[in-house]
C-alpha positions as CSV (number, residue, x, y, z in Angstrom):
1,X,-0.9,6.9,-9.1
2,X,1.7,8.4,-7.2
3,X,4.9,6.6,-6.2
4,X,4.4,6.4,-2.7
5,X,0.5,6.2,-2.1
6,X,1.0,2.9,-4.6
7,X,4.4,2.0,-2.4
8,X,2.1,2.3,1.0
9,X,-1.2,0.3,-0.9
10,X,1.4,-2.6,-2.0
11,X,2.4,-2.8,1.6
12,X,-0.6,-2.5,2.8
13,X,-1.4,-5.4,0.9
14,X,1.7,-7.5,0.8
15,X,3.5,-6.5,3.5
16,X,2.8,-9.4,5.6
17,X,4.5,-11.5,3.6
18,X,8.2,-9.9,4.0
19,X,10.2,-10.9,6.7
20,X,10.5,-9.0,9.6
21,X,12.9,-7.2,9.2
22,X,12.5,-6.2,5.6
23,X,9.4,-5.5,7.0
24,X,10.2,-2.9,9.9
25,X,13.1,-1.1,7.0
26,X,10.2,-0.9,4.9
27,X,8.0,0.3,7.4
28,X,10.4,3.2,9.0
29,X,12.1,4.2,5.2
30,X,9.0,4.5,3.7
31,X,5.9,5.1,5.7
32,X,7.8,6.9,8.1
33,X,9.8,8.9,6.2
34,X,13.5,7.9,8.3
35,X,15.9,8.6,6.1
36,X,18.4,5.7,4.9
37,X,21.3,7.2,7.1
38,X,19.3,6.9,10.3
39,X,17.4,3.6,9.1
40,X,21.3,2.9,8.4
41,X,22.1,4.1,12.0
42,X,19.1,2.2,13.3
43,X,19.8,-1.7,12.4
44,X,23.3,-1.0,12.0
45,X,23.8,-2.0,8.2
46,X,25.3,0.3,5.6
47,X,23.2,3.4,3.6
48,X,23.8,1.3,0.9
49,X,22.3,-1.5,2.2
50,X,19.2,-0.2,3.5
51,X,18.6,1.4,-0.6
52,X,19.2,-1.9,-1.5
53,X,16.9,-3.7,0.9
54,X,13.6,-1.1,0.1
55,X,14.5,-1.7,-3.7
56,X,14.4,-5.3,-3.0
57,X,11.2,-5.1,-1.0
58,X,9.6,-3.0,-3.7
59,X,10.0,-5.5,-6.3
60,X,8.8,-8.2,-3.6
61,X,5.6,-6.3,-3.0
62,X,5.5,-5.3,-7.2
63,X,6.0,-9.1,-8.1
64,X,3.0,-9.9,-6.0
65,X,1.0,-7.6,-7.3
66,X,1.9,-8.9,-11.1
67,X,0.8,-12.3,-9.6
68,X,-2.6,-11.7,-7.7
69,X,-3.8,-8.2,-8.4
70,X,-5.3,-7.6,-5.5
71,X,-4.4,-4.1,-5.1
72,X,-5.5,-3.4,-9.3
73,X,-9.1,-5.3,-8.1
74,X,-9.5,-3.1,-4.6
75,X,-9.1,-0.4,-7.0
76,X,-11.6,-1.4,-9.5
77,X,-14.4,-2.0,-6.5
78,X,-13.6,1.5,-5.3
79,X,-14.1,3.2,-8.3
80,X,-17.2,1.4,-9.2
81,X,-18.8,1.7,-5.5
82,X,-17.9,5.6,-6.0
83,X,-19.5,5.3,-9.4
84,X,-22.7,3.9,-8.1
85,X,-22.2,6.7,-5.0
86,X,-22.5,9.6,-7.3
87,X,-25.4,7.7,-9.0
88,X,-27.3,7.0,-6.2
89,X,-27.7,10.7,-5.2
90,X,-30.9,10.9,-3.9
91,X,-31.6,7.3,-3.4
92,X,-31.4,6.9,0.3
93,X,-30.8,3.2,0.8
94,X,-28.5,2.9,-2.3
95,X,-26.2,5.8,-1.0
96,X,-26.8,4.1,2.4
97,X,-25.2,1.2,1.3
98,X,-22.6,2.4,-1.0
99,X,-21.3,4.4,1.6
100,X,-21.1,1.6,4.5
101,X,-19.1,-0.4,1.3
102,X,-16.8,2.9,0.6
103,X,-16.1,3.0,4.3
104,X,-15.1,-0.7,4.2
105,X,-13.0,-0.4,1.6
């Protein structure tokens, strides 16, 4: 998976569970794309800092993962509902229904 479609999922995930303002760095550094001068700029802390903070957050958000695997079992019902998606061609209420899941998810 790519670095920062697995960087948005954890955060997507975990975010919540930063503090506020790990959470807004996080937010404008890497979903954002700000770069770490103006995120520097910004909250008024050094480049430095602001590198240190998202590599900080990213093992937050990685460490969670390692402990619940939520984001490793939202992956797994994905590809499975897909799975039964591309089975179910054909099958009108089956593809009904694995599509209202695939839209949930």
């Amino acid at each position: 998976m790519e670095r920062i479609v697995e960087q948005t999922l954890l955060f997507d995930f975990y975010g919540e569970l930063l503090t506020e303002h790990q959470r807004r760095v996080y937010e404008d550094v890497v979903l954002n794309d700000i770069s770490y001068s103006e995120a520097a700029q910004q909250y008024q802390v050094s480049r430095q800092g602001v590198h240190d903070l998202i590599r900080r957050c990213n093992h937050i958000l990685e460490d969670y993962e390692s402990k619940l695997h939520l984001l490793e079992r939202f992956l797994s019902i994905r590809a499975k509902v897909e799975q039964i998606h591309k089975l179910a061609k054909g099958q009108s209420e089956i593809e009904k229904i694995s599509n209202e899941i695939l839209e949930e998810l």
